[in-house]
N, C-alpha and C positions, 0 to 999 in steps of 0.2 A: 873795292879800290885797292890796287898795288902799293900805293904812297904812304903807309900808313905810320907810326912808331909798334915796334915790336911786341909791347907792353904798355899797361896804360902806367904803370910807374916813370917810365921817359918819359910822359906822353908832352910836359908842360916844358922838357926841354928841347921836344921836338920840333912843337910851334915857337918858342923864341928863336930857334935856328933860322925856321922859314919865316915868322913873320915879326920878329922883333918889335921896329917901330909902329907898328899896327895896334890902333886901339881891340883892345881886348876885352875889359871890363869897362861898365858903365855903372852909377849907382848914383843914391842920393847922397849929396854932402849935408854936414849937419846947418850949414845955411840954407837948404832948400833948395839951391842947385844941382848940377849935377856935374859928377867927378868921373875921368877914365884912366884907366891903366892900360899901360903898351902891352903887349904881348913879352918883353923885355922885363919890365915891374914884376908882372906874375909871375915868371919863370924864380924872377929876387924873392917871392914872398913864399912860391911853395919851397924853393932851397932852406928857405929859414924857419918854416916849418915842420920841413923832413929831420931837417939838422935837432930842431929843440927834443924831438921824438927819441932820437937815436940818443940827447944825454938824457931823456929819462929812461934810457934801459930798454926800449921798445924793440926786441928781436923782431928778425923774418916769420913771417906767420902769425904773427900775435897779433890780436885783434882792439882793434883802437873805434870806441863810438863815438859818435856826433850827435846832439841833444841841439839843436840850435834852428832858428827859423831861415830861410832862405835869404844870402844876403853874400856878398865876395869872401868873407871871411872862412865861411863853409867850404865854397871851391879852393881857397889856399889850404886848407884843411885836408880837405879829401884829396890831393895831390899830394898833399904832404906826406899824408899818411902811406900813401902808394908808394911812393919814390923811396920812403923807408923800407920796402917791403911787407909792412904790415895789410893787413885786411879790415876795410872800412865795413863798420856796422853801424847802418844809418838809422837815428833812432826819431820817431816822433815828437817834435813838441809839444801837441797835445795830448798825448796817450798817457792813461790813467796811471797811478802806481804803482800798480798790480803788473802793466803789460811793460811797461820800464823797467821793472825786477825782473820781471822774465827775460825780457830781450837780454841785461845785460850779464844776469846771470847764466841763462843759457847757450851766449857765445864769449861766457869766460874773457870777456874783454879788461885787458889791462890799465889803458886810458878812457875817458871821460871825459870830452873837450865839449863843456857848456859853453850855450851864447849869453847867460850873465850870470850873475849870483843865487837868483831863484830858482834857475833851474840847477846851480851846481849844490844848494841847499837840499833839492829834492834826492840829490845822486847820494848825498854825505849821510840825509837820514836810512839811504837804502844799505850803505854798507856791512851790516851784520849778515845780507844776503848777499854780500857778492866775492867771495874769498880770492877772486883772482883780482880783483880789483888793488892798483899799487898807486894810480895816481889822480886825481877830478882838478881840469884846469879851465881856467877862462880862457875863451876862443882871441878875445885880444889880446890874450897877455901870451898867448905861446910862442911867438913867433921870438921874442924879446929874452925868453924864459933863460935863465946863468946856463955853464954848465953844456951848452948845444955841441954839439960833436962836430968836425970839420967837413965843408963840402966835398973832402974828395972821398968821405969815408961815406958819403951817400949817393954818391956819382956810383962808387962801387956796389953797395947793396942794390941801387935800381937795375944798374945793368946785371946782375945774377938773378933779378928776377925772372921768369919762364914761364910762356901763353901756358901751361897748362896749372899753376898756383894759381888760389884764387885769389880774387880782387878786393872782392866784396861778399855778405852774409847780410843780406836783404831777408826781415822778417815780415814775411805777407798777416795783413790784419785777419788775423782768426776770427769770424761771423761766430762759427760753433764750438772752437777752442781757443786755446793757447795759440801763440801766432808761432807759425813754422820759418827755420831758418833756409834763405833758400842763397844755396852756396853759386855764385857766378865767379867762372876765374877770367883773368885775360883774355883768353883764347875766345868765348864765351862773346863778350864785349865788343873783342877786333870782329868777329864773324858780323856782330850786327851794325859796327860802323862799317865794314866791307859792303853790304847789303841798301843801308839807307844813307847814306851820305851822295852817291851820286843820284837819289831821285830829288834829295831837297834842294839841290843847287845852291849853296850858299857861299860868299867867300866874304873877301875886304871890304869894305862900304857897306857893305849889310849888315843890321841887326834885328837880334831877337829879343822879345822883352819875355822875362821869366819870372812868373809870379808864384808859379805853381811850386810846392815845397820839394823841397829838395832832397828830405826821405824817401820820395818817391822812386820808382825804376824811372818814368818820363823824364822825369825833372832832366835825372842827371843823363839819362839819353841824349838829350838838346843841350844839356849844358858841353858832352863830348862831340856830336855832329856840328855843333855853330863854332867852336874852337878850331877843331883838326882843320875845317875848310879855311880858315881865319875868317872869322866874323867877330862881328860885336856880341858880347852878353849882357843883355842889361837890366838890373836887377829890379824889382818893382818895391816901392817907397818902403814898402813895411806895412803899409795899411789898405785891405783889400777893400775896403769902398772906394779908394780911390785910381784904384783901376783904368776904370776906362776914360776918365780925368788923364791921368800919367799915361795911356797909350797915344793920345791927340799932342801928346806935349813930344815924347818918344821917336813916333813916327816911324817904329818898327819895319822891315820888311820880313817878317816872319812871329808867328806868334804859337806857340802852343796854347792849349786849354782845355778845360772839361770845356761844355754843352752849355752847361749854364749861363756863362757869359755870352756867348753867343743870343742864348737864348732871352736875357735881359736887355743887351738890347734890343733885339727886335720889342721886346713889350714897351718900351721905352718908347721908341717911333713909332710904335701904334698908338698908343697915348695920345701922343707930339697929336697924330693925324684924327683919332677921335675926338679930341677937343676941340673942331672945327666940324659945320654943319658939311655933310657927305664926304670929310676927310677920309674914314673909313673904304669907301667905295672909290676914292681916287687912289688911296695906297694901291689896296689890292688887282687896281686895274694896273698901276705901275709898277708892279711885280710881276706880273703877268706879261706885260710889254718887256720889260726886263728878263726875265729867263727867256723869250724867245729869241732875244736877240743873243743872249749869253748861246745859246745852243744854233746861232749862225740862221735862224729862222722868222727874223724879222722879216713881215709885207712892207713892202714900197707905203701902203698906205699908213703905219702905223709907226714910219721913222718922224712924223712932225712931233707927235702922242710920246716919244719915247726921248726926245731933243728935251722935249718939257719935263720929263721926268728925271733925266737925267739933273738938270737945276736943281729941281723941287727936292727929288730923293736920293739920289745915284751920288752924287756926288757930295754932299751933306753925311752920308753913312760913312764914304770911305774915307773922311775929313775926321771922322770920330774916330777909326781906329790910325789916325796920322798923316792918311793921304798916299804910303807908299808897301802898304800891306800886299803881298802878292801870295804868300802862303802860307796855312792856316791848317794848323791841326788838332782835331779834336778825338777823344774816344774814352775810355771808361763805361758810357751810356751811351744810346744810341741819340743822334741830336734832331730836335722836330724839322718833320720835312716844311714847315712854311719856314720857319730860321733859316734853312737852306735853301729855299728859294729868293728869301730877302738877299740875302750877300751875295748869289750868283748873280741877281737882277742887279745889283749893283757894282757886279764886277771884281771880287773878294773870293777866291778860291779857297775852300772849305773842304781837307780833305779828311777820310774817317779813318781809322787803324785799328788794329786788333793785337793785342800778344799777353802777356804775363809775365811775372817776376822771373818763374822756370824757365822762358824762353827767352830769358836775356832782355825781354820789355818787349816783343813786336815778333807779331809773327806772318799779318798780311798788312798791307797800306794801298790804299789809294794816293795819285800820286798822276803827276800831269800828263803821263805818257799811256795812262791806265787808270779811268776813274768810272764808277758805273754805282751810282748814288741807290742809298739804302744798302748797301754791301758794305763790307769794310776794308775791300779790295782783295787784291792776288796775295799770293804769298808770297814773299819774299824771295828774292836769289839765295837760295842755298838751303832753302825749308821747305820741305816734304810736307804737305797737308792732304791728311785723307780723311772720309766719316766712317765712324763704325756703323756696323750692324744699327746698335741701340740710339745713331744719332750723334753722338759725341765724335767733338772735333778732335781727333790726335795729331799731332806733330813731330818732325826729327829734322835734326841739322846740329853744324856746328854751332849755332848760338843755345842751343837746350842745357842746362843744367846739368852736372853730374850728381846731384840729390841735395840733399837737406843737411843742414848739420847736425852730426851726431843722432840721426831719427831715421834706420835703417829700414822699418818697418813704411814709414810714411813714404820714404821712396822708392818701395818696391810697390807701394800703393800708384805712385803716379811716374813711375818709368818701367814700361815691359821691357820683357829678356832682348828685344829687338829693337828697344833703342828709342822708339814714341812715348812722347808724353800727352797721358792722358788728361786733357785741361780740364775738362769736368764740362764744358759749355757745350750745349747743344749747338748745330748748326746743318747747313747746307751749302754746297759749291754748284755753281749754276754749270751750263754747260762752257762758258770760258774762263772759269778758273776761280771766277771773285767768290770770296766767301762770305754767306750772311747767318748771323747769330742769333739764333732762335731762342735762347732760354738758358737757364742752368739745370743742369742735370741732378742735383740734389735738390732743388728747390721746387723738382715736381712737385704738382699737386694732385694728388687720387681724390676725387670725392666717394661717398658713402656707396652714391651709384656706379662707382667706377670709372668714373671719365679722368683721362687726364689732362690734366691745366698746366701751363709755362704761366707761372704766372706771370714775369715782365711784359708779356706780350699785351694784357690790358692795363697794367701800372702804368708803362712807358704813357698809355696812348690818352690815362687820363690827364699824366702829369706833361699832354705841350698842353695844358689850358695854361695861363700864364699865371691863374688865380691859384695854383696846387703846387703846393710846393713836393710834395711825397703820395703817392698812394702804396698801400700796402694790402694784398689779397691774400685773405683766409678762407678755408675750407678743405685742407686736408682731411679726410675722413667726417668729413660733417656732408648734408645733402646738397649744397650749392654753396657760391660764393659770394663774400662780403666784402669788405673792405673799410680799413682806417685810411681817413685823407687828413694831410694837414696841409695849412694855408701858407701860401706866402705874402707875409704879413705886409711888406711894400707894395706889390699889388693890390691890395681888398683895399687898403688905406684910400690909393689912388683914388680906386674903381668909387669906393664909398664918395669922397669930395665931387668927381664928377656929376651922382648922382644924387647930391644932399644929403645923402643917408647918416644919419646919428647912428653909429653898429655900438655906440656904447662900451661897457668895460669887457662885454665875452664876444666878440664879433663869430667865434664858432657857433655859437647857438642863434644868431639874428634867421628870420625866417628869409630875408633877403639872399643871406648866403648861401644857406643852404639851396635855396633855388639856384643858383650858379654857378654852385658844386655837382648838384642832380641835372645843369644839362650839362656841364665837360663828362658825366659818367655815364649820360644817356647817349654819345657823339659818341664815347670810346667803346661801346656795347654793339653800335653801330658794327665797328671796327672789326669785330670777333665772332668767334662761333658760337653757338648759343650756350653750351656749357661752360663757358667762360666768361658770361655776362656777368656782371656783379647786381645781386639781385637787392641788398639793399647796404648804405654805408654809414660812417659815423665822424662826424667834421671832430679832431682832436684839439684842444685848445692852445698845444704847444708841437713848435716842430720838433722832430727830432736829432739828434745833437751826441755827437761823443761825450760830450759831460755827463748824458743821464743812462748810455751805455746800448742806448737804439744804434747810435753809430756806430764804425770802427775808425780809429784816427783817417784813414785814408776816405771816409765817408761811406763805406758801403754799409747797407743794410743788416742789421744783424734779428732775422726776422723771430730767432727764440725769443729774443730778449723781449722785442714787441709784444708779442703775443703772452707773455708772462704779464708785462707791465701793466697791459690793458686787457686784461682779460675777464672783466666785467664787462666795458666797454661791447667785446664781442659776445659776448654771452647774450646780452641784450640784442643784439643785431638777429638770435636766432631764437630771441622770444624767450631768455631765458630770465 
């Protein structure tokens, strides 16, 4: 896009120029309603933000962190911070002590702006590790803070800001170490609003509801594309069960998301439809009727059959996420192809993406003009996508990174002398372009007799059972493969009530279960070649969870840790 602000430091008084009286912000009021801000408001709140910055001393370049769950004060926050010239280090609310000392002693960051007293309690106990550390403040009380420097002494810092300083020091959750900082400037950013902002189509009267944390690269990707266009941001309550409750209230026309949500509800409406005799076999014929007419292939005889369906289900699903959902993005995991058949059968466009923290958050998308399901689309305008030799997907363009902070060694690890960064994920591009993602490159698995294993490729295909919440595959260097599954405990709960079952106080050990676990892994065996069948598994009693360190704050797998934790567990799996 031509239209853009220079710098994302302007970027909030960009948008009050062009859209002032335009609702900007949405959220909850603390009566339970819901409250907005003009595009005008915002621009007041990050000026008073920048301003409080600049009298605590906050130079150009100096690094200012955020500790706070996803909420408008964040975004007055992270503009604030920018318009100062400083560099936001966005930090996890969930992440352990350990990976909090590191972030913020590793980007030397100066401020500290918690979302309440608990977490600025966690920042105060860490300060004997953080010698650059000069100030920890509450996210409501800054804007307010004595002492704030004049707006035109930040009007000035923002405009000396330059596409080529960085923005931001996005630390990726380290699976096998320390999490790495990965430096994006300006320039970085503008490249990927240049790229996706005209396939989302968003402007005034549209919003987006954003639940997803805002430490993330996504997050605040959506939180810059729904802005620069003028669109609504609206924020989700604070409590994630009640999601899909606050989407029907919302009435979104645009949602981002992992997989998951998607994927619950569909189990949801399967439920709704098993709980009634042949409910099951009417869904599934009305999905079927549903995607053919999504793909322009309805028969004459099966428009009366799809009229009913549309009452029954079509319209019922799109009433849950508000009624005026038109684009939907999902990616992190790949999302089950029947979830994607429920929402196209009911007329919810479902698109998939692909990119990394290094490459500025996106490197292919799917996307209305270009969409070819089970891919994660084309690359992007302005990104070079090729496969090596060994299979890994490399990348180059203006939104890639210039390296990591202060870890000269890690980015000569994952940027060649010629400018691609090597993402680490296996893939393939078909012959028009779309690219699909086959595995992680470190996450091979060899076994004993030499084969090698991706292992997502039968994780993924246990976990569409709606019953599994995780499957995890071992067998590096052992003769075949196993696998830890755990449950999702909403599910089985269901499952159990529908069919009497008492699962008692260990539902992972009921012989019921396990029979329901060994067919979702008998159907994903199906799936695979035969060196990658899982030859036998072990139902866990507990999911796993960043608390016990299976996670990483942003939920990915950290498969040492498993495999240490439970390593009994697998031992028995090979008769040990």
């Amino acid at each position: 896009m031509n239209d853009r602000p220079s710098t994302l430091a302007v970027f909030t008084q960009w948008t009050e120029e062009r859209y002032g009286p335009e609702p900007a912000l949405r959220f909850r009021s603390p009566d339970g309603g819901w409250r907005t801000r003009t595009y005008g408001e915002l621009g007041a709140q990050v000026r008073a933000v920048g301003c409080a910055l600049l009298g605590l001393g906050v130079a150009a370049g100096e690094r200012v962190a955020v500790l706070a769950e996803t909420r408008p004060q964040w975004t007055y926050t992270h503009f604030g911070a920018l318009a100062a010239g400083a560099v936001l280090v966005p930090v996890y609310p969930t992440a352990g002590e350990e990976e909090v000392a590191w972030v913020l002693a590793d980007s030397e960051a100066v401020v500290v702006v918690c979302d309440d007293g608990r977490q600025a309690a966690r920042v105060e106990a860490l300060r004997p590790k953080l010698p650059a550390l000069r100030a920890v403040v509450l996210m409501d009380e800054l804007p307010g803070l004595p002492g704030a420097a004049a707006e035109s002494e930040l009007r000035a810092r923002a405009s000396a800001v330059t596409p080529g300083a960085d923005a931001s020091i996005v630390y990726t959750s380290g699976t096998t170490g320390p999490p790495k900082g990965c430096r994006l400037t300006h320039g970085n950013l503008g490249a990927i609003q240049d790229a996706t902002v005209p396939l989302i189509k968003g402007g005034p009267g549209d919003s987006t509801y954003l639940y997803l944390p805002l430490a993330h690269m996504l997050a605040q990707l959506i939180q810059y594309t729904t802005l620069i266009a003028g669109g609504e941001l609206c924020y989700f309550g604070g409590r994630i069960e009640n999601v899909l409750a606050e989407l029907a209230e919302v009435a979104p026309t645009h949602l981002p998301s992992v997989p998951r949500l998607f994927e619950k509800l569909h189990s949801v409406v399967l439920s709704l439809a098993e709980s009634q005799e042949g409910g099951r076999e009417r869904f599934e014929a009305a999905v079927r009727v549903g995607v053919l007419a999504a793909d322009g292939k309805l028969p004459e005889e099966l428009r009366a059959e799809h009229e009913a369906a549309e009452k029954a289900l079509y319209a019922p699903v799109r009433a849950a996420f508000g009624g005026r959902l038109r684009w939907a993005l999902t990616g992190g995991a790949p999302i089950a192809p029947a979830t994607l058949d429920l929402l196209r059968a009911c007329g919810i466009s479902v698109y998939e993406g692909y990119g990394m923290t290094e490459s500025g958050g996106v490197i292919s998308l799917n996307h209305p003009e270009a969409v070819r399901h089970g891919t994660v689309g084309q690359p992007i305008a302005d990104c070079e996508v090729r496969i090596a030799p060994d299979g890994e997907v490399l990348a180059r363009g203006p939104m890639v990174f210039p390296g990591y902070h202060a870890n000269a060694a890690a980015t000569a690890g994952a940027l060649d002398p010629e400018g691609w960064l090597h993402t680490g994920d296996l893939g393939e591009l078909d012959a028009d372009g779309f690219l699909r993602i086959t595995g992680r490159k470190k996450e091979l698995i060899i076994t004993s007799a030499g084969k090698n294993i991706t292992p997502t490729e039968v994780e993924f295909a246990v976990q569409r059972s709606r019953y599994v919440s995780r499957a995890v595959l071992i067998g590096d260097r052992r003769p075949y493969p196993v696998a830890l599954i755990t449950l999702d405990a909403e599910e089985i709960a269901a499952w159990a009530t529908r069919e009497g079952l008492d699962l008692g106080p260990a539902p992972a050990t009921h012989p019921a279960v396990h029979a329901l676990v060994d067919a979702a892994v008998t159907e994903a065996n199906a799936t695979v070649s035969r060196p990658s069948r899982i030859r036998a598994f072990h139902i866990l009693p507990e999911d796993f969870t960043p608390q016990t360190g299976t996670l990483t704050p942003s939920l990915k797998l950290r498969r040492g840790v498993v495999a240490e934790r439970y390593a009994s567990e697998i031992a028995g799996l090979y008769g040990g």
